[in-house]
C-alpha positions in Angstrom: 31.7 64.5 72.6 33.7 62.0 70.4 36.8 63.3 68.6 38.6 61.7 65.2 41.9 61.7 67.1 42.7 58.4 68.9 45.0 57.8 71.5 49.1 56.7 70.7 48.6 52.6 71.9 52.1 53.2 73.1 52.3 56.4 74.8 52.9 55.6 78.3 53.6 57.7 82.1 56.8 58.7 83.3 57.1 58.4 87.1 56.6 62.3 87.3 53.7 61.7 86.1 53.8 63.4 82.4 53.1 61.3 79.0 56.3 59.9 77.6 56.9 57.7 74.7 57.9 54.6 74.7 61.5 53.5 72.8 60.6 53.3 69.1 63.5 51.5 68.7 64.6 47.8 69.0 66.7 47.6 72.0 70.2 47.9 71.0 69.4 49.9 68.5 71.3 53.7 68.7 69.8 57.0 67.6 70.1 57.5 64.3 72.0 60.9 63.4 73.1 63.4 60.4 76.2 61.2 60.0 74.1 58.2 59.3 72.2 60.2 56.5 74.2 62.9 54.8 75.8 62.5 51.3 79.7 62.5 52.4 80.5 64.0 49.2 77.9 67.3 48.5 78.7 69.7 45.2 80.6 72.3 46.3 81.7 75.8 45.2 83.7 78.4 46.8 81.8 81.8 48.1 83.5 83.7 45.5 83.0 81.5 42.4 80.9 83.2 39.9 76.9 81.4 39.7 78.0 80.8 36.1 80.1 78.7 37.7 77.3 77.0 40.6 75.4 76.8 38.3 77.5 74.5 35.7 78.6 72.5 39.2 74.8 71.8 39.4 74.5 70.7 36.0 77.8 68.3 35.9 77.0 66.4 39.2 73.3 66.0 38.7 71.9 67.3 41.9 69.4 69.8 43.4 72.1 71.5 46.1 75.3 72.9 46.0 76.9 74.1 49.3 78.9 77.3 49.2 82.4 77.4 50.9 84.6 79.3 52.1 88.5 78.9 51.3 88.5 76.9 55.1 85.8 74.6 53.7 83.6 76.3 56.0 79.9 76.3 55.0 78.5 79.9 53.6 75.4 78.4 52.7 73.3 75.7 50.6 72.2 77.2 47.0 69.6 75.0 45.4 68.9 75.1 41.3 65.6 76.8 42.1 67.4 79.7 43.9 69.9 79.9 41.1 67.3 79.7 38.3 64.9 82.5 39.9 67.7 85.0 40.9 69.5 84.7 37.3 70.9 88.3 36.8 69.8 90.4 33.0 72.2 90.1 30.5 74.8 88.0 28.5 77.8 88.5 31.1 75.1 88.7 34.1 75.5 85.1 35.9 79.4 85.3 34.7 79.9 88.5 37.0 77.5 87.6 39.9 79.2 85.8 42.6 77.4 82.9 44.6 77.7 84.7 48.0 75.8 87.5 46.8 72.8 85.1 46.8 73.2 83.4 50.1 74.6 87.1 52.1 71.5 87.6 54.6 70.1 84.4 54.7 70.0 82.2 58.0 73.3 79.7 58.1 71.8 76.6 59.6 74.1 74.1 60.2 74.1 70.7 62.4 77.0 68.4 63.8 77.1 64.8 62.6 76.4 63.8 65.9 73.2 65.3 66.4 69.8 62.9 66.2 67.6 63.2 63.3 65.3 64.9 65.1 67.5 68.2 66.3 68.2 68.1 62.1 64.6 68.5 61.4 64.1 70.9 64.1 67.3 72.8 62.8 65.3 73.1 58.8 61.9 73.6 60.2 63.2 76.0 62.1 65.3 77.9 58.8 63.0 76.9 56.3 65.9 75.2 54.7 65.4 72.4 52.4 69.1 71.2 53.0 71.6 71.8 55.9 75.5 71.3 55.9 76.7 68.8 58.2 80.4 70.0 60.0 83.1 68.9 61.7 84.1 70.0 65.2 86.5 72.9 63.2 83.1 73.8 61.6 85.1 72.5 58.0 81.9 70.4 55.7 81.5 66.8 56.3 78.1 66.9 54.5 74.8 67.5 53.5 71.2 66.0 55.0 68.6 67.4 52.6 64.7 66.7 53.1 65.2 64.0 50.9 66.9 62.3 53.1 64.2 62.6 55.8 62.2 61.5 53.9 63.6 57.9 52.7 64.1 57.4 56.4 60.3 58.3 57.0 59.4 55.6 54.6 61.5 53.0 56.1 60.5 51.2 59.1 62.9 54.0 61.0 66.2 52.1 61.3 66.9 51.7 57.5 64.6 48.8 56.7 63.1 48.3 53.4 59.8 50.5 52.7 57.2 49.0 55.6 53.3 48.3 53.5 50.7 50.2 53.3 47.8 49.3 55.2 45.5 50.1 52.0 44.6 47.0 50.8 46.2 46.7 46.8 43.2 46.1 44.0 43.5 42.3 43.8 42.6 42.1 47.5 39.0 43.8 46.9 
């Protein structure tokens, strides 16, 4: 029986005796982590602002997330401009009366330390569904923001912030 999956080239046996993979990495080379790949800087709005409000932050920075604070700089949550769009409230004073925690209250609050590998960041939004997490501090206060985004520019680099590796498709002019 033949199968279309082939064997990892590189996957290698520990001395207990289970698979293990070898170091990705060029030697030297450290882990890279949410510190490396958050935006230092992430639209913000406090938990009580009104989504009048998020959502005019949205539009005047030019980006997809905004993380909701509290008055600690504590994350509430990570609002996106699909969220706000489909959970516009009826009415002219609607989204002027609304405040942003009222869309984030009973969601899952995933958050991850800048510290921690890429890996236990994608685990952490698999694992909520999120599109974006908050990166904090060791007070919890926000440092940042990895967004999927992010994962994926790394996953087109050669893993350590190279340029864009080729494809292995050949281009038209080599046919």
């Amino acid at each position: 029986m033949t199968t279309l999956a082939h064997r990892n080239p590189t996957a290698t046996i520990r001395a207990d005796g289970a698979p293990a993979e070898r170091e990705a990495r060029a030697p030297g080379h450290r882990a890279r982590t949410a510190a490396d790949l958050m935006t230092r800087s992430p639209a913000t709005v406090e938990q009580n602002a009104s989504l009048w409000t998020a959502w005019d932050r949205l539009q005047g920075t030019r980006t997809r997330y905004l993380v909701v604070v509290d008055e600690h700089l504590r994350p509430v949550g990570v609002l996106d401009d699909r969220t706000i769009a489909l959970e516009w409230p009826q009415g002219p004073m609607g989204a002027h009366r609304t405040p942003v925690h009222a869309l984030v209250r009973g969601r899952t609050r995933p958050r991850v330390r800048g510290a921690d590998d890429v890996a236990t960041v994608a685990r952490t939004m698999l694992g909520a569904g999120a599109d974006a997490v908050p990166v904090v501090d060791h007070d919890g206060r926000l440092s940042g923001l990895v967004t999927l985004w992010h994962l994926a520019g790394l996953a087109t680099s050669d893993g350590w912030g190279g340029p864009p590796m080729r494809s292995p498709a050949r281009s038209r002019d080599e046919r």
